[in-house]
C-alpha positions in Angstrom: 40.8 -25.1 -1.6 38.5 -22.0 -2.7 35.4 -21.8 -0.6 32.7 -20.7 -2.5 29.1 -19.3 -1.8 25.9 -17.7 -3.5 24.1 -14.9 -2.4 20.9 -14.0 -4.3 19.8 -10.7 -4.5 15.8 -10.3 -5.0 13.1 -7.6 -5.2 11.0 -5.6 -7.8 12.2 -3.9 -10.5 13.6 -0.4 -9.1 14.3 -1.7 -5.6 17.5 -1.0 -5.8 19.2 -4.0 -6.0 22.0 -3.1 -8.7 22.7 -0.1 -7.1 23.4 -1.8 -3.8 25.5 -4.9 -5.2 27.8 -1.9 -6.1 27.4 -0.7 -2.3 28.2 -4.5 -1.1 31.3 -4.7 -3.5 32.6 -0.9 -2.9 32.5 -2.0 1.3 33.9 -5.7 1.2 35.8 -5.7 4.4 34.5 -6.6 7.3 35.6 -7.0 11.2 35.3 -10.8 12.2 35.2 -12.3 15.7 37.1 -15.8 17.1 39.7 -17.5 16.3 40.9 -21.1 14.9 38.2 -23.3 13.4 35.7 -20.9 15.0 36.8 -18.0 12.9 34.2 -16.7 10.0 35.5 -15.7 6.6 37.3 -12.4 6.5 36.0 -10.4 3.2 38.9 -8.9 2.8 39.6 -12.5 0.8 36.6 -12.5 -1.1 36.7 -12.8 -4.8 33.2 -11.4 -6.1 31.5 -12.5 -9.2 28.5 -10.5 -10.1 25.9 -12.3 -12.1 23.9 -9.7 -13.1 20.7 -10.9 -15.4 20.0 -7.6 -16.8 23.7 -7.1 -17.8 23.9 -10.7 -19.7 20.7 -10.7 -21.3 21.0 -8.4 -24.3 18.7 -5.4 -24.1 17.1 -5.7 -27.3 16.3 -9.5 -26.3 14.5 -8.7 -23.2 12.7 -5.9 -24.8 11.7 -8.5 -27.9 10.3 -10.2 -25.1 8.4 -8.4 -23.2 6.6 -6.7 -25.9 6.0 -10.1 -28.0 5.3 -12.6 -25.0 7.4 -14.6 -26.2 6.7 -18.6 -24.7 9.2 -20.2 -22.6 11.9 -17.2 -23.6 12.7 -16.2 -19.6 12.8 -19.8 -18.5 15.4 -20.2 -21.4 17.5 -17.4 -20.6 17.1 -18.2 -16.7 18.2 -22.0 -17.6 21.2 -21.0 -19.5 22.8 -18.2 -16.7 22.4 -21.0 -14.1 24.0 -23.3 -16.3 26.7 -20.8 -16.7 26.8 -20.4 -12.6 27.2 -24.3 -12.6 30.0 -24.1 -14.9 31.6 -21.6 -13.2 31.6 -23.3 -9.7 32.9 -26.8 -11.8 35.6 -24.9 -12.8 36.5 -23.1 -9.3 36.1 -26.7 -7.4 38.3 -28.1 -10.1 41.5 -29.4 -8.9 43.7 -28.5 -12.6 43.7 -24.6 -13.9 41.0 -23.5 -15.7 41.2 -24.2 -19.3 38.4 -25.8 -20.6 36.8 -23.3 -22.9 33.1 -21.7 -21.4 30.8 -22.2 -24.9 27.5 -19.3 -25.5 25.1 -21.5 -26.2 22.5 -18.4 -26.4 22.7 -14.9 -27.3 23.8 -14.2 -23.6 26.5 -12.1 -22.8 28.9 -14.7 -20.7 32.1 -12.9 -21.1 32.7 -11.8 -17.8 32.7 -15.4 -16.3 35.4 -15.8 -19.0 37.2 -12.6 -17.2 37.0 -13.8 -13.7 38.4 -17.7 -14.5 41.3 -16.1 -16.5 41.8 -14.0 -13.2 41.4 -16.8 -10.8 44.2 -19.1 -12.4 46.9 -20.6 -9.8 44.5 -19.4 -6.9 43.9 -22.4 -4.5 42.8 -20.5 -1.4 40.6 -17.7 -0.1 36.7 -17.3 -0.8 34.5 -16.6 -3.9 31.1 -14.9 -3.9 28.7 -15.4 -6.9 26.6 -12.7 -6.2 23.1 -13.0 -8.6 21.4 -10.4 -9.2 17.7 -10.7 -10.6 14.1 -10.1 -9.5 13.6 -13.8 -8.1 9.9 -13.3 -7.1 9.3 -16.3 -6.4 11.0 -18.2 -3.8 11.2 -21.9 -6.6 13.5 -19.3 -8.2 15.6 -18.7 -5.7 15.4 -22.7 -4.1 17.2 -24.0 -7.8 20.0 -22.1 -6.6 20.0 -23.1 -3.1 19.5 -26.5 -4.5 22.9 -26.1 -7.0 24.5 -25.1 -3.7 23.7 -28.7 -2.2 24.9 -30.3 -5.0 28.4 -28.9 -5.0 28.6 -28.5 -0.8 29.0 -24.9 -1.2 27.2 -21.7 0.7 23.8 -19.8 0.0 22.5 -16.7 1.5 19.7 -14.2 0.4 19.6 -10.8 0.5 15.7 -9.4 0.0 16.0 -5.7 -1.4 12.5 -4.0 -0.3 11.4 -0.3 -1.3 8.1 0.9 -1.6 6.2 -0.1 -5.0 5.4 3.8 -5.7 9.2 4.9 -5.0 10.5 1.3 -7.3 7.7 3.1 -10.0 9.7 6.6 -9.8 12.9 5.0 -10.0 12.2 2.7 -13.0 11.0 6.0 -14.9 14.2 8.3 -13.9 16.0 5.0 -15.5 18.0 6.7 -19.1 17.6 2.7 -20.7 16.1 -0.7 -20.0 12.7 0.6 -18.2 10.4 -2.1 -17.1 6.7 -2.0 -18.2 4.9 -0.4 -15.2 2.2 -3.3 -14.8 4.7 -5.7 -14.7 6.6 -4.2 -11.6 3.1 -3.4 -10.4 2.2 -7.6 -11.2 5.7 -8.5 -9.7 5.1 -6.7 -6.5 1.9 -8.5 -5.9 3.2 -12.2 -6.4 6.4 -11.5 -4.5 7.1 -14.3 -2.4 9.7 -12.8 0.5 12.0 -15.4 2.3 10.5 -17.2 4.9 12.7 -17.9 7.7 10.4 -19.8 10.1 8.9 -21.7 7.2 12.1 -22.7 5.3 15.0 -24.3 6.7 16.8 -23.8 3.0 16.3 -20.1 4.0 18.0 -19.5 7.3 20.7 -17.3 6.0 18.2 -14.3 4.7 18.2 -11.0 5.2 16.0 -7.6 4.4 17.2 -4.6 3.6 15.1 -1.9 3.1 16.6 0.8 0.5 14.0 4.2 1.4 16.9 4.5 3.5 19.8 7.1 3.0 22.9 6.0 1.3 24.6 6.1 4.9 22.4 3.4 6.4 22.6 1.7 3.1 26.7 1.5 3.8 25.7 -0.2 7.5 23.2 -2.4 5.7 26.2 -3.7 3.2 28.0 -4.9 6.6 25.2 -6.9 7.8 25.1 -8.5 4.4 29.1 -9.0 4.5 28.6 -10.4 7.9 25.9 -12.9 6.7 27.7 -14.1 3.7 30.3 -15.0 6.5 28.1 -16.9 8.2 26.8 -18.7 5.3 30.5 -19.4 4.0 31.3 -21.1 7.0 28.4 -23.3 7.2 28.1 -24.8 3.4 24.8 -26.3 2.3 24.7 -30.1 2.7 23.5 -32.5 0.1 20.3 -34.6 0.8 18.5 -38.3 -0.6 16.8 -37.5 -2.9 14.2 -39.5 -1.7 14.2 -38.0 1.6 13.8 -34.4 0.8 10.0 -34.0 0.7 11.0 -30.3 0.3 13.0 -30.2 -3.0 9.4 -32.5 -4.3 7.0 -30.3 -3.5 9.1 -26.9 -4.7 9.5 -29.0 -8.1 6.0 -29.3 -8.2 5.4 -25.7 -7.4 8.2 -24.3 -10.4 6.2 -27.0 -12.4 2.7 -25.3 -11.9 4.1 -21.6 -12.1 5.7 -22.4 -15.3 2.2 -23.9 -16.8 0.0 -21.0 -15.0 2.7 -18.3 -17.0 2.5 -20.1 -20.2 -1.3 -19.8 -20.2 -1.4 -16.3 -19.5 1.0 -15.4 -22.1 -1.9 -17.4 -24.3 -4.8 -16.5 -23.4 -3.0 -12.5 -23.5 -3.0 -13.5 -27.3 -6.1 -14.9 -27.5 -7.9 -12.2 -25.6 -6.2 -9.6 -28.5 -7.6 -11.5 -31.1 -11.3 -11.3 -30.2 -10.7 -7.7 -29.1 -9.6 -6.8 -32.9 -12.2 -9.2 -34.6 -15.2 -7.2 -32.3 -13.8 -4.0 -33.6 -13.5 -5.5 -37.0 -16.7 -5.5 -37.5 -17.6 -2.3 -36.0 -19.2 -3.6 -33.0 -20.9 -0.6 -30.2 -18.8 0.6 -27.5 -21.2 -1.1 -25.2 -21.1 -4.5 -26.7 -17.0 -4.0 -26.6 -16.5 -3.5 -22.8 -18.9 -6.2 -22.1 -16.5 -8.3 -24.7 -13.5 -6.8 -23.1 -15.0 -7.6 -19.2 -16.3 -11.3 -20.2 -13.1 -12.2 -21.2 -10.9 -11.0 -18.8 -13.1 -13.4 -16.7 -12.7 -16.0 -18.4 -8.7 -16.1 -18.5 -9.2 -14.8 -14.5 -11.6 -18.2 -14.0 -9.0 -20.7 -15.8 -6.1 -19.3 -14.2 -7.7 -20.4 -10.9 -8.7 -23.7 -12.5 -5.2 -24.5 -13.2 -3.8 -22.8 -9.7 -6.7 -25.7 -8.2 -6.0 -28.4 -10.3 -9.2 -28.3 -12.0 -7.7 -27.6 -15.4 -4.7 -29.9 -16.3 -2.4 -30.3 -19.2 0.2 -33.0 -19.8 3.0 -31.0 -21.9 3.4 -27.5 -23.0 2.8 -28.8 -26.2 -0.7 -30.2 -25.6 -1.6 -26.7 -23.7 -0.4 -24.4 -26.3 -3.2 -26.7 -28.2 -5.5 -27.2 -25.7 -6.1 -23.9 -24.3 -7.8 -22.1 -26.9 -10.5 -24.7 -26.5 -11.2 -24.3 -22.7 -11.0 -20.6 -23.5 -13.8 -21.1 -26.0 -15.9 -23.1 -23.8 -15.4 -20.6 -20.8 -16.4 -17.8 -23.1 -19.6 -19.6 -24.3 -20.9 -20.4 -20.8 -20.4 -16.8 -20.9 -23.0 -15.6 -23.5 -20.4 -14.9 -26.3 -19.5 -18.2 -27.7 
C-alpha cells in the first residue's frame, strides 16, 4: 500500500518557497537510521506531487483578482485545489487502477494531477509526497489540510519559508511575470501566523527554514526537510470524534471569522472608492479631501475591530454584502460626514 503525506510549504510572496520546492525535489535522497518497524521512509522511494497554487491558477485569473477584489474568488479557487488534493489521495488509497476521469470544475489548471495518476498506475508500494505550495498565512489555512490528513490516516508536515520582508520586496520586483502588489506582501507579512509548535499539537512536524542563506546551506536545509517528511510519513495523522476535538471547533470558527473580516474589507475597499470619487466630483478642497480620505479609513479600521470583537455580526455573506454599507454609513455620520 502507498503511504502518502502532505507537506505545506508557507511564507510571503518572494520568500522563496518555489525556488526551494525545486531544491527539495533536485536533493530527494536521504540517509535513514534503524532497521525493521523502526526504520523511517527512505526518499529515495518518494513519488512527489507539487501542488503549486500559482502554477494552477491561471495568471490572468489571479491578476483579475487582485485588481478587481473580486468576493469569495480565493476561497473558490482554494476550495477547488483542495478538492483536487482530496481527489488525488482517493485515487492513490484506492485499491483498483486509476481510471475514474479527474473533472475541472473551474478554470484551474489540474492537468498535472492527471500526469502523475497516469504515472502511478500498477504501483502498490513506496511513498507519495503532495507537496503544496502557497502563501498559507494563516495557520486555519494550513489546519484544513492537516484536517484532510486525519480524515484519510495519512502524514502532514510544514515547512515555514522565512526571508526578510525587504529582500521578499526585491525579489518579487526582479520577478519577469506574476509580481505581487507590494502592499499586499507588505499586509501578508504582518498577519502571518508562523507554526506554533508548543501551542499546536496538529503542528509538531514543523520546520523553519530561513532562505537569506546561500544556496549551499539552502541544500543542507532540503535534508532537514527530507528528514522531517520521514518522520511525518511514519507517524500518520489519526482521526478524531468529532465531538471531542475542541480544536478542529474553535479553528472552524476562526476560518469562519477571517473569511467574514476579508469579505468586509474587500467592501468597504469599494465603498471607500466611491465617496473618494463623489468628493472629487464635486470639486471639493484638498483639505476637505484628506480629512474625507482620513475619516474613512477610520471608519472601515473601527468596524474591522467591531467584527474581530464580535461587536458587529452578520448571519450570511449575503446579508453582509447588504448590511455593510449601512454600518459604514452610520460609522461615517458619527464621524461628522454623514
Amino acid at each position: 500500500m502507498l503511504d502518502v503525506c502532505i507537506a505545506v510549504l508557507c511564507g510571503i510572496p518572494g520568500s522563496g518557497k518555489s525556488t526551494f520546492a525545486k531544491t527539495l525535489l533536485r536533493n530527494q535522497t536521504i540517509n535513514t537510521a534503524g532497521s525493521g518497524q523502526e526504520q523511517e521512509k527512505n526518499a529515495e522511494s518518494f513519488d512527489w506531487m507539487l501542488v503549486s497554487y500559482d502554477d494552477i491558477i491561471p495568471s490572468d485569473t489571479e491578476k483579475h483578482i487582485i485588481e478587481k477584489e473580486v468576493p469569495n474568488a480565493w476561497k473558490l479557487y482554494r476550495e477547488n485545489i483542495q478538492n483536487a488534493v482530496v481527489y488525488l489521495i482517493q485515487r492513490l488509497q484506492a485499491d483498483s487502477e486509476f481510471t475514474e476521469p479527474m473533472e475541472d470544475k473551474s478554470d484551474c489548471c489540474f492537468e498535472s494531477f492527471r500526469t502523475f495518476l497516469q504515472r502511478m498506475i500498477g504501483k502498490k508500494n513506496g511513498a507519495v509526497v503532495i507537496l503544496i505550495d502557497d502563501n498559507m498565512y494563516y495557520s486555519s489555512m494550513r489546519y484544513k489540510y492537516y484536517r484532510l490528513t486525519r480524515k484519510y490516516k495519512v502524514g502532514f508536515c510544514q515547512v515555514h519559508i522565512e526571508c526578510d520582508t525587504d529582500l521578499a520586496l526585491i525579489r518579487n520586483r526582479q520577478r519577469s511575470f506574476g509580481q505581487v502588489p507590494e502592499d499586499v506582501i507588505l499586509n501578508m507579512a504582518a498577519r502571518f501566523e508562523a507554526p506554533d509548535l508548543e501551542q499546536n499539537s496538529w503542528e509538531k512536524y514543523s520546520i523553519k527554514i530561513n532562505t537569506n542563506v546561500s544556496s549551499e546551506a539552502l541544500e543542507d536545509s532540503a535534508n532537514q526537510v527530507l528528514g522531517l517528511i520521514s518522520k511525518a510519513l511514519s507517524d500518520p495523522s489519526v482521526p478524531v470524534m468529532e465531538e471531542m476535538d475542541q480544536t478542529s471547533k474553535e479553528i472552524d470558527r476562526q476560518i469562519c471569522s477571517e473569511n467574514v473580516i476579508h469579505q468586509a474589507d474587500i467592501v468597504m475597499r469599494k465603498l471607500i472608492a466611491e465617496y473618494m470619487c463623489q468628493a472629487r466630483g464635486q470639486n471639493t478642497d484638498k483639505n476637505h479631501m484628506k480629512s474625507l480620505s482620513s475619516c474613512l479609513s477610520c471608519c472601515k479600521s473601527d468596524i474591522l475591530q467591531d467584527l474581530k470583537r464580535g461587536m458587529v455580526y452578520f448571519s450570511s455573506d449575503e446579508e453582509l454584502l447588504v448590511k455593510i454599507r449601512d454600518v459604514f454609513q452610520e460609522k461615517l455620520g458619527a464621524y461628522g460626514f454623514g
